[in-house]
C-alpha atoms as a printed R data frame, in Angstrom:
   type eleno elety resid chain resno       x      y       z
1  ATOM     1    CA   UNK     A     1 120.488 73.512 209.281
2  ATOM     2    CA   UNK     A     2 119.275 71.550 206.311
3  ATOM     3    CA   UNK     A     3 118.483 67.875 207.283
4  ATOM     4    CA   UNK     A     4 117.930 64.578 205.632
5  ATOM     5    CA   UNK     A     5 114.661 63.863 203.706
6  ATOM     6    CA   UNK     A     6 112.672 61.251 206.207
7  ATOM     7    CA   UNK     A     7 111.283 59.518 203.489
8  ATOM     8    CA   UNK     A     8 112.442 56.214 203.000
9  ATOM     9    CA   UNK     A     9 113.158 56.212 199.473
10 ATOM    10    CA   UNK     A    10 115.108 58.998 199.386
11 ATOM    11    CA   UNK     A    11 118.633 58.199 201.601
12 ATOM    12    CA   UNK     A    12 120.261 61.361 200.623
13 ATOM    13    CA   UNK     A    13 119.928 65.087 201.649
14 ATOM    14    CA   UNK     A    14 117.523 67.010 199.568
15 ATOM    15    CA   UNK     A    15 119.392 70.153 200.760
16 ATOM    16    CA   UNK     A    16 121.968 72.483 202.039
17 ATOM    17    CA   UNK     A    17 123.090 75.439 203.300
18 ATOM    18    CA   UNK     A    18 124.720 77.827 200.498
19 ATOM    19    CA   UNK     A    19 128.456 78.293 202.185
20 ATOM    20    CA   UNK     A    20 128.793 81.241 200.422
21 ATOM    21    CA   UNK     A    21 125.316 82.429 202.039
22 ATOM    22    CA   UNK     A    22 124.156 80.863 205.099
23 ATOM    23    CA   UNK     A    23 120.851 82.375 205.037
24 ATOM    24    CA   UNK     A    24 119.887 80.229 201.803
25 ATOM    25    CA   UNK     A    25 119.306 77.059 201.570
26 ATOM    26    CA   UNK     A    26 120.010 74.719 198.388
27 ATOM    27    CA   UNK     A    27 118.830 71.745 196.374
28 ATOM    28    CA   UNK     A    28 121.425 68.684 196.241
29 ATOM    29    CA   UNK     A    29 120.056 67.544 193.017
30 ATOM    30    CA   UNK     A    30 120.319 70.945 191.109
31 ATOM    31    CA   UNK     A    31 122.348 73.077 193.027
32 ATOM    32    CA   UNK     A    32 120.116 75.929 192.568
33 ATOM    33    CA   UNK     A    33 118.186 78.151 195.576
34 ATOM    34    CA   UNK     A    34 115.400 76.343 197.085
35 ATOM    35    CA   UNK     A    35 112.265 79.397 196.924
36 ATOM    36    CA   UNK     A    36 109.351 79.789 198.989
37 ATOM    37    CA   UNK     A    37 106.134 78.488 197.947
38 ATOM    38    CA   UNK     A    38 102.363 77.575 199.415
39 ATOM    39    CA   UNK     A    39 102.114 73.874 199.427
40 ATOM    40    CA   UNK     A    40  99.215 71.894 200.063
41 ATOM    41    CA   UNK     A    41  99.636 68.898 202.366
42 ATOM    42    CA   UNK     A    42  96.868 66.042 202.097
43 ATOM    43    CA   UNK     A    43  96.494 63.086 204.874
44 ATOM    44    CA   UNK     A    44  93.603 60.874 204.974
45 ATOM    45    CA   UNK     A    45  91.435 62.989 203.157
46 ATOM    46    CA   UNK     A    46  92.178 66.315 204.587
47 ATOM    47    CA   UNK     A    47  94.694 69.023 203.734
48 ATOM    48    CA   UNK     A    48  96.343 71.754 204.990
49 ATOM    49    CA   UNK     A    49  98.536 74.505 203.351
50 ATOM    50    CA   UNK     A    50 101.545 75.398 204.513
51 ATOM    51    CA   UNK     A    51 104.896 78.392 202.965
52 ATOM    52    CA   UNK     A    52 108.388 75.245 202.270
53 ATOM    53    CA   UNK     A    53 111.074 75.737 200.043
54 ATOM    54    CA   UNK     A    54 110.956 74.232 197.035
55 ATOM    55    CA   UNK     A    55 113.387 74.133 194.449
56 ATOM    56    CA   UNK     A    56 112.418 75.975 191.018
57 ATOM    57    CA   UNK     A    57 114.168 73.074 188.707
58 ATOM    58    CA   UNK     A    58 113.508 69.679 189.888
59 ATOM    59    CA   UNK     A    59 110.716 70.681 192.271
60 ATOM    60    CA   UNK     A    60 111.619 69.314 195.079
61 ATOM    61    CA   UNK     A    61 110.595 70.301 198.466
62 ATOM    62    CA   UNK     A    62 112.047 70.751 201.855
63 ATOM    63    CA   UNK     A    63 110.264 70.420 204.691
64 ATOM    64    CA   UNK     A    64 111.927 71.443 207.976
65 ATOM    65    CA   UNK     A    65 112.040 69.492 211.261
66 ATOM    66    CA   UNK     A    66 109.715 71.572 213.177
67 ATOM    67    CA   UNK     A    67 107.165 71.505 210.504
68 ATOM    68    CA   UNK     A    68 106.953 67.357 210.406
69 ATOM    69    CA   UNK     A    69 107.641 67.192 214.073
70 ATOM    70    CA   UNK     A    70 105.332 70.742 214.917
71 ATOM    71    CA   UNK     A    71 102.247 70.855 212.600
72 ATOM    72    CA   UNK     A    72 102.436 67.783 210.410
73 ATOM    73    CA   UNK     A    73 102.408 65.572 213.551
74 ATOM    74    CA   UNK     A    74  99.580 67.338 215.270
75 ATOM    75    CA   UNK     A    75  96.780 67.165 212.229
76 ATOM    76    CA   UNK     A    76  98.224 63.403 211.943
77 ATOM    77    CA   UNK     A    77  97.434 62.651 216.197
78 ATOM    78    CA   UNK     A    78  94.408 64.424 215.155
79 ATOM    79    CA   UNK     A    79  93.302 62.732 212.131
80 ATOM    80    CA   UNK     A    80  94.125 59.293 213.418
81 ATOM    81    CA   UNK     A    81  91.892 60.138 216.758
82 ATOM    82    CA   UNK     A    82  88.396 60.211 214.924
């Protein structure tokens, strides 16, 4: 399921689950299909590239809670620890 952006300027969802197709997921702002793309993330001077959603209009992006909790958190612990 779609959850809640975690950054703190944004209080609202960034998306949703289509209820016509629950296999797509949808940008709050534009209403339009969220699409797969490669993003780069950077931290502290490194980066890493990772396949979000991102929606086509506004270009917003979704990142899932595995992905900040999973990967995202590990390179962070690892970064931080040199």
């Amino acid at each position: 399921m779609a959850k809640k952006s975690n950054t703190k300027n944004n209080k609202e969802n960034t998306a949703k689950i289509d209820e016509n197709d629950p296999g797509t997921i949808v940008c709050t702002k534009c209403n339009v299909p969220m699409e797969p793309i490669d993003v780069t993330f950077k931290y502290l001077k490194r980066s890493f590239r990772h396949k979000v959603l991102r929606c086509p209009k506004c270009g917003q992006v979704y990142v899932p809670e595995d992905l900040a909790k999973g990967r995202m958190a590990e390179v962070e612990a690892a970064l931080e620890e040199k």
